[in-house]
C-alpha positions as CSV (number, residue, x, y, z in Angstrom):
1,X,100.0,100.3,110.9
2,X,101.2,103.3,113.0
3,X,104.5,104.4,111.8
4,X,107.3,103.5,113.9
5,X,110.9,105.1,113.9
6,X,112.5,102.4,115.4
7,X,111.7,100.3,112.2
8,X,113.8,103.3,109.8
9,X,116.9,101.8,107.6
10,X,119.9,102.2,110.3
11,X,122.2,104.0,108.1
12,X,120.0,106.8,107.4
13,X,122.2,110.2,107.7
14,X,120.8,112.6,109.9
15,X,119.3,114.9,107.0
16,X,117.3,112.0,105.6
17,X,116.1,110.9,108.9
18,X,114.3,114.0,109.8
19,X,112.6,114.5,106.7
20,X,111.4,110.8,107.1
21,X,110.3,111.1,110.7
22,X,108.7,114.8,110.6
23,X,106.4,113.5,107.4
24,X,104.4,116.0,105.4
25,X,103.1,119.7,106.5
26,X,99.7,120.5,107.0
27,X,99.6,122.6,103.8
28,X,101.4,119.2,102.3
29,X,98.7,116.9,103.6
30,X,95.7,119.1,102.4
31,X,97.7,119.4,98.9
32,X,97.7,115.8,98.4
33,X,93.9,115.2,99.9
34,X,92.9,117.9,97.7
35,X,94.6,115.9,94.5
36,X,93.1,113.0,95.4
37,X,89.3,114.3,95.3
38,X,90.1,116.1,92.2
39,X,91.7,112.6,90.9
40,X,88.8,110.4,92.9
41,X,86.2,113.2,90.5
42,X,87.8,112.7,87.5
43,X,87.8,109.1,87.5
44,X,84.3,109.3,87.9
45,X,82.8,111.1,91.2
46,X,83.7,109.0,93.8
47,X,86.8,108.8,96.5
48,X,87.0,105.3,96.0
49,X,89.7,102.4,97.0
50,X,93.3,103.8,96.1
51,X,93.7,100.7,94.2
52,X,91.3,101.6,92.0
53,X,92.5,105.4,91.7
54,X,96.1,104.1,90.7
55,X,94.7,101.4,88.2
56,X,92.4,104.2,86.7
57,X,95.8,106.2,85.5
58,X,96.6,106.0,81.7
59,X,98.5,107.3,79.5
60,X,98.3,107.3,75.2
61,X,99.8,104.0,74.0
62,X,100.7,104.8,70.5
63,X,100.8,101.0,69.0
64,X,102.2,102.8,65.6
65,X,105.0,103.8,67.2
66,X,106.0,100.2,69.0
67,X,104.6,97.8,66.0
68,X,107.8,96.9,64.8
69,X,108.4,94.7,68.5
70,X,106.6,91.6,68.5
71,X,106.8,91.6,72.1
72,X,104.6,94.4,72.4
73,X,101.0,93.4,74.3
74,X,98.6,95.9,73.3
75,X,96.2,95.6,70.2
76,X,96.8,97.9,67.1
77,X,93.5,99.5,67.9
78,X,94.4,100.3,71.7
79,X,94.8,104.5,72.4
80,X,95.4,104.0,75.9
81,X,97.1,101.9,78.4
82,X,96.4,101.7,82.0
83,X,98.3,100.9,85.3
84,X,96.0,98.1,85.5
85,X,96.5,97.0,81.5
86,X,100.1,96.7,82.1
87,X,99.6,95.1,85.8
88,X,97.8,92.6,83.6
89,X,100.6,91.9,80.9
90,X,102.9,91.1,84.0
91,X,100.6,89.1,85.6
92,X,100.6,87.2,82.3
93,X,104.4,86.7,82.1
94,X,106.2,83.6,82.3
95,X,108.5,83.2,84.9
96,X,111.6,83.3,82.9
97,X,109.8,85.8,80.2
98,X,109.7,89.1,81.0
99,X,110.7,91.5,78.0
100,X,107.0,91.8,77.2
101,X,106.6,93.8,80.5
102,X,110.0,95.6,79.4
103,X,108.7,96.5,76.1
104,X,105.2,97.7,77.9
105,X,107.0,99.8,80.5
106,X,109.1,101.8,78.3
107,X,106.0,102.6,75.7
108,X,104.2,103.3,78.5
109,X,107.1,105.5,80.1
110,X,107.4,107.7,76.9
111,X,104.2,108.4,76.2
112,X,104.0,110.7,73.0
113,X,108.0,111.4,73.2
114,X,109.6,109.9,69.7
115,X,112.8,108.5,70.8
116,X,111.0,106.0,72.9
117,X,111.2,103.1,70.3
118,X,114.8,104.1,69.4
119,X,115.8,103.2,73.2
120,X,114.1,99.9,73.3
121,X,116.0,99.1,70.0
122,X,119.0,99.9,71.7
123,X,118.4,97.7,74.7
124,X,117.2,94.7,72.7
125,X,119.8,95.1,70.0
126,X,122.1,97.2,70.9
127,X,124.1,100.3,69.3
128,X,127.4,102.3,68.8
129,X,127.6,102.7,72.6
130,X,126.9,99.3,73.6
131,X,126.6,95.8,72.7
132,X,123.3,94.1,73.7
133,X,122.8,91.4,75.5
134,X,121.5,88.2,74.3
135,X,117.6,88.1,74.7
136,X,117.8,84.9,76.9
137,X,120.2,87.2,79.3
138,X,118.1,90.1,79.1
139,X,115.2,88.0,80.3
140,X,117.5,86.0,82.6
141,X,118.8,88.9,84.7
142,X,114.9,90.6,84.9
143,X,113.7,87.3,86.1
144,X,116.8,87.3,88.7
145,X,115.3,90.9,90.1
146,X,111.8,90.2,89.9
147,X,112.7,87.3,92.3
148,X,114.4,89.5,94.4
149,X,111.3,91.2,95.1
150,X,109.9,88.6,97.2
151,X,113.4,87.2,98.6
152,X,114.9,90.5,99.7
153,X,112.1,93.1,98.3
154,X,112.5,96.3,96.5
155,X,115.6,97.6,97.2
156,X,117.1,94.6,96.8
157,X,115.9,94.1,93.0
158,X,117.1,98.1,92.5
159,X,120.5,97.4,93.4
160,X,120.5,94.1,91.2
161,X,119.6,96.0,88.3
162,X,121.3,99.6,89.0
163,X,124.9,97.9,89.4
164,X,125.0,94.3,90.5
165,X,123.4,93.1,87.0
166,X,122.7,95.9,84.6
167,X,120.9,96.0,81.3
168,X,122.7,98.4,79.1
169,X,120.4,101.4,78.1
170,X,118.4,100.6,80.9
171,X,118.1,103.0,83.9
172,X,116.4,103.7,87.0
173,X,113.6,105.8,85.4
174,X,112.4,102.8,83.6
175,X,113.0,100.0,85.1
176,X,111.2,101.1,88.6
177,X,108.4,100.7,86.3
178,X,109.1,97.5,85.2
179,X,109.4,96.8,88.9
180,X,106.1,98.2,90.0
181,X,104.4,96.9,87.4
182,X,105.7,93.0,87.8
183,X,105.0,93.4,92.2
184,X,101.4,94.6,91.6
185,X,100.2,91.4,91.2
186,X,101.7,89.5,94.1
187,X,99.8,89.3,97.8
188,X,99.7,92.5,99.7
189,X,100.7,96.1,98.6
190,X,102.8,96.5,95.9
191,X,106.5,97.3,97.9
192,X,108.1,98.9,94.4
193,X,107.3,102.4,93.0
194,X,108.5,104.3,89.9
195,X,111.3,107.1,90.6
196,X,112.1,108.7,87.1
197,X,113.2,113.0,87.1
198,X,109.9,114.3,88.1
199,X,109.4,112.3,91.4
200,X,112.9,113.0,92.4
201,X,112.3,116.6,91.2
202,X,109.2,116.3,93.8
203,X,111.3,114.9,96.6
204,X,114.3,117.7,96.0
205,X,111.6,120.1,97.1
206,X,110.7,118.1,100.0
207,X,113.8,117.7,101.2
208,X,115.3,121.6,100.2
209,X,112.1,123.1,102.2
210,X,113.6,121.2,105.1
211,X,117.3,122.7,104.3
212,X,116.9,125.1,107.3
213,X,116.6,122.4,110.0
214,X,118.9,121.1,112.8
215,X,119.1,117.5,111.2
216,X,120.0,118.9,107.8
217,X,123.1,121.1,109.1
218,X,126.7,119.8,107.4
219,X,124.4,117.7,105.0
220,X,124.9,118.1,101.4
221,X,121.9,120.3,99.5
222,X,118.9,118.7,98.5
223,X,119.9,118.9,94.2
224,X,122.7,116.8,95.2
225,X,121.1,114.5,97.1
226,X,118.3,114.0,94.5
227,X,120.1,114.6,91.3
228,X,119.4,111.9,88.9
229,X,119.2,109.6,86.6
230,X,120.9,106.9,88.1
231,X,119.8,107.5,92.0
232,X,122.0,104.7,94.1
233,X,120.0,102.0,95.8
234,X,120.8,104.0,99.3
235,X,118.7,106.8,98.2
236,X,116.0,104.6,96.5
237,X,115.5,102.9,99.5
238,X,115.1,106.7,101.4
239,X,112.1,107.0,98.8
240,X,110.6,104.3,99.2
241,X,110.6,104.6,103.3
242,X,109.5,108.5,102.9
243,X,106.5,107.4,100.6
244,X,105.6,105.1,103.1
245,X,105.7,107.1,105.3
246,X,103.8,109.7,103.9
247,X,100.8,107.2,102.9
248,X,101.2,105.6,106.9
249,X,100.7,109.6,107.8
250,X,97.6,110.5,105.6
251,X,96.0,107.1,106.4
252,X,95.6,108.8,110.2
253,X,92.9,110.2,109.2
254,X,90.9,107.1,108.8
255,X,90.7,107.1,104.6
256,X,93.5,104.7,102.8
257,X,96.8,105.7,100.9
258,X,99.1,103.7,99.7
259,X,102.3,104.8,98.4
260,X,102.1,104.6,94.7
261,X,98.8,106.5,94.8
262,X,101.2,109.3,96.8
263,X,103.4,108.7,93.6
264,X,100.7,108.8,91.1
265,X,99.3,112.5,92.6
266,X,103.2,113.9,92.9
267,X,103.7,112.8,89.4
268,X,100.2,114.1,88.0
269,X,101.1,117.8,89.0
270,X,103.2,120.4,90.2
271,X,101.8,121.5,93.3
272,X,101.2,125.8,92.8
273,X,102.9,127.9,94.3
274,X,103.7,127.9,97.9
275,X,102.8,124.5,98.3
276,X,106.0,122.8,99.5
277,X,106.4,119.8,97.4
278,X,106.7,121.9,94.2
């Protein structure tokens, strides 16, 4: 689908708008091609469906590390977990059950870091900073954003969970994840993505190698505008409609992006330098 400016969010400020509209450079667009043969090649030679280049992405799963919460879905034995492993454990979620998925984002988030475990603990059972909630609450309130995906779509389960009906401990950074991960297996394109430091990192560069522009005059700098970790829902939803648009721009040459596999090269690596999405 061409991209269309008329569709943007109406309430866009100027700054965010022209970054939007004017997409990617050239020297952006052959960055990201580039990182997706080099992807497409490690993943086993051929430039196949994105799909299949996002579910491909893994990261070390660690069971030792998460054994002491039943909820968690991988076998003992398991080294790695995919995109598609944990697209699996929320397609197997019951409606009103969805801390499996929680516990299987956040191990999957943290990867090798150690206090990882020590977070979920905190979210399921609370700590010195913040009382818990219950578990059927927990489950209540993800189910209640989950839904919101297909009532109202993505920004409208980010602001349920960023303010309207927060889980204590719980922040952006992981629960985009949890997000992404419970949309994947519904009709169409998934419509969530992860934001966590190093995408907005990605988009602060974006948007600051776009500082000198007419739109951007008056506007506040790009570190403000990106700085983190609890992004509002206003500048989720200007991620979400830049990676779109980025994916709607690359697609003109006739391959197929979707967002998250934009996310999935961003996050991967730091473009060298030069490259303006550093």
């Amino acid at each position: 689908m061409a991209f269309d400016a008329e569709e943007l969010p109406r309430d866009l400020t100027a700054f965010d708008r022209g970054v939007i509209v004017g997409g990617l450079s050239a020297q952006e667009r052959d960055w990201l091609v580039a990182q997706r043969q080099a992807w497409a090649s490690q993943c086993g030679g051929r430039n196949e469906d994105p799909d299949d280049l996002v579910d491909r992405h893994e990261v070390p799963s660690f069971p030792s590390h998460w054994s002491s919460f039943p909820d968690f879905p991988f076998a003992p034995s398991a080294e790695h977990a995919s995109r598609r492993a944990l697209t699996e454990v929320a397609r197997n979620c019951a409606e009103d059950e969805w801390i499996p998925l929680l516990v299987a984002s956040l191990a999957w988030g943290w990867g090798t870091r150690g206090f990882g475990p020590t977070r979920l603990s905190w979210i399921l059972h609370g700590c010195s900073r913040w009382e818990a909630l219950a578990r059927p609450e927990i489950n209540r309130r993800l189910a209640a954003a989950i839904g919101d995906l297909e009532a109202g779509g993505a920004a409208a389960a980010y602001r349920r969970l960023h303010h309207e009906e927060p889980i204590p401990g719980l922040g952006p950074a992981f629960f985009t994840k949890l997000l992404y991960f419970a949309d994947r297996p519904r009709s169409g394109p998934a419509r969530s993505l992860i934001l966590d430091a190093r995408l907005a990192a990605r988009m602060r560069s974006i948007w600051q190698a776009r500082a000198g522009q007419p739109y951007a005059e008056g506007a506040p700098s790009a570190a403000w505008l990106w700085r983190g970790p609890r992004w509002t829902p206003y500048r989720y939803e200007v991620y979400l409609t830049f990676m779109n648009r980025v994916a709607d721009q690359l697609s003109e040459t006739g391959e197929r992006w979707t967002p998250d596999l934009v996310e999935l090269l961003l996050f991967r690596h730091r473009p060298s330098a030069g490259v303006d999405v550093r």
